[in-house]
C-alpha positions as CSV (number, residue, x, y, z in Angstrom):
1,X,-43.7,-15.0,-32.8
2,X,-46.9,-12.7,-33.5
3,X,-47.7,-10.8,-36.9
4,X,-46.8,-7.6,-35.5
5,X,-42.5,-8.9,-35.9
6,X,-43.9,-9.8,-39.6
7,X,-43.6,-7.8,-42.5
8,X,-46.9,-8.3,-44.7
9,X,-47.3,-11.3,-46.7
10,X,-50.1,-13.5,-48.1
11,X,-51.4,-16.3,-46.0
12,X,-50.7,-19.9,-47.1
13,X,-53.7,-20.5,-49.1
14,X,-53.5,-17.4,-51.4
15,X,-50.1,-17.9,-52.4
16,X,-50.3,-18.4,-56.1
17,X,-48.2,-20.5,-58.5
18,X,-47.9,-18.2,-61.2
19,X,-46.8,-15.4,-58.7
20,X,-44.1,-17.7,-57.1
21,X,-42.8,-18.4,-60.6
22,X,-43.2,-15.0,-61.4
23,X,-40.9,-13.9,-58.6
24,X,-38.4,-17.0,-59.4
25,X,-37.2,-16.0,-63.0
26,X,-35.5,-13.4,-61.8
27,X,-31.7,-14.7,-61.2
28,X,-30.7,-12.7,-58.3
29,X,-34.1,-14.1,-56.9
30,X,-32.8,-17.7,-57.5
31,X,-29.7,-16.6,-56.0
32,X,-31.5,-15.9,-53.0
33,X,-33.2,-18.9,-53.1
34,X,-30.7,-20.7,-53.0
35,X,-29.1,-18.7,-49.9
36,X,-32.4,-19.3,-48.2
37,X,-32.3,-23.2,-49.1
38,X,-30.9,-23.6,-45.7
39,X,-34.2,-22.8,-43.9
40,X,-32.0,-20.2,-41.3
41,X,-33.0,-16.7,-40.7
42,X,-30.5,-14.4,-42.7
43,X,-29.8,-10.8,-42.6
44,X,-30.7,-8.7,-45.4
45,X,-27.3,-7.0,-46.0
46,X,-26.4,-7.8,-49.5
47,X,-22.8,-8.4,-48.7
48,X,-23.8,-10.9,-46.2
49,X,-26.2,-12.7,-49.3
50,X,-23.0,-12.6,-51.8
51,X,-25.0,-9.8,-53.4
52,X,-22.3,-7.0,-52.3
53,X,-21.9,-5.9,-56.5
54,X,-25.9,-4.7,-56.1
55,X,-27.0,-1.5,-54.7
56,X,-28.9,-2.3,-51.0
57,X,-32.2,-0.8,-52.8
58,X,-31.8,-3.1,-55.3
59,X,-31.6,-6.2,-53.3
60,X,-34.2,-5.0,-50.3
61,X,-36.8,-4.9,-54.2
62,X,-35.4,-8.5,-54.8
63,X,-36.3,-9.3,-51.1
64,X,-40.0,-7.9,-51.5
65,X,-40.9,-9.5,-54.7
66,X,-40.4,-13.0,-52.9
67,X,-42.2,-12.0,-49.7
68,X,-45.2,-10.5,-51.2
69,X,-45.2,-13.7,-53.7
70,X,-45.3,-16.1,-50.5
71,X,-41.7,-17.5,-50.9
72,X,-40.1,-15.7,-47.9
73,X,-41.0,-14.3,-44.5
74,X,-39.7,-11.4,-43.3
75,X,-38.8,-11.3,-38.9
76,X,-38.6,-7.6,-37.9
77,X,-36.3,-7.2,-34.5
78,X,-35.9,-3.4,-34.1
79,X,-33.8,-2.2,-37.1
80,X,-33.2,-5.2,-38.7
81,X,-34.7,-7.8,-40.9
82,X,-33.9,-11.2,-41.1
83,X,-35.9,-13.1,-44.1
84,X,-36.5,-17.3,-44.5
85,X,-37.7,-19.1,-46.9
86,X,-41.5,-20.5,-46.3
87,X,-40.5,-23.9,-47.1
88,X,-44.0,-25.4,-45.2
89,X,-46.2,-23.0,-46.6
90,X,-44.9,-23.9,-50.5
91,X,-44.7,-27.4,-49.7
92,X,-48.5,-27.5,-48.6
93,X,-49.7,-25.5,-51.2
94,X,-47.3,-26.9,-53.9
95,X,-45.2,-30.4,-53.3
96,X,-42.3,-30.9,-54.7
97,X,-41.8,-27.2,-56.2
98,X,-39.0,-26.2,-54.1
99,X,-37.3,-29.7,-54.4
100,X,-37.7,-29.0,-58.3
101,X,-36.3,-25.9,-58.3
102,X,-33.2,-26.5,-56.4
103,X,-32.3,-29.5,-57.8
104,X,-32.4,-27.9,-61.4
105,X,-30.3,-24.9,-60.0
106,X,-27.9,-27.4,-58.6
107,X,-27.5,-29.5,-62.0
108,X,-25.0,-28.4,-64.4
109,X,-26.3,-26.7,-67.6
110,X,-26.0,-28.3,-70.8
């Protein structure tokens, strides 16, 4: 796959922690975290997310915030964009984040 099918985003070593957490504490972002846990390529219709009670401009800001933090790549194929998580490139720059972050989503609140 060359750059040109990619949408913008930083390269591994410039994505930043505090950016990435930034981007996270947003719920509908950790909503979409969570869809993208299963390291497939999904489409960026919010009905197809379980986001279908947002507007589409709404989610598409959602979707940018995590690309342009590092979290997400974006695969363009004509009309369509179809976004998965960077697991390598947060693993390598910080272990154990994601693995954090989904197992505290997954736990039940006390």
């Amino acid at each position: 796959m060359t750059d040109d099918e990619r949408l913008p985003q930083p390269a591994t070593a410039d994505i930043d922690l505090v950016t990435v957490l930034h981007a996270l504490g947003d719920p509908v972002r950790m909503t979409l975290l969570l869809s993208y846990a299963d390291d497939a390529e999904h489409s960026c219709g919010p009905r197809d997310l379980g986001l279908d009670h947002l507007h589409k401009s709404t989610v598409s800001h959602h979707m940018r915030v995590l690309r342009e933090a590092g979290v997400t790549t974006t695969r363009v194929a004509g009309r369509n964009r179809f976004v998965s998580l960077r697991r390598a490139d947060l693993d390598t720059r910080f272990p154990g984040l994601l693995d954090a972050l989904l197992a505290a989503q997954a736990a039940p609140a006390r």
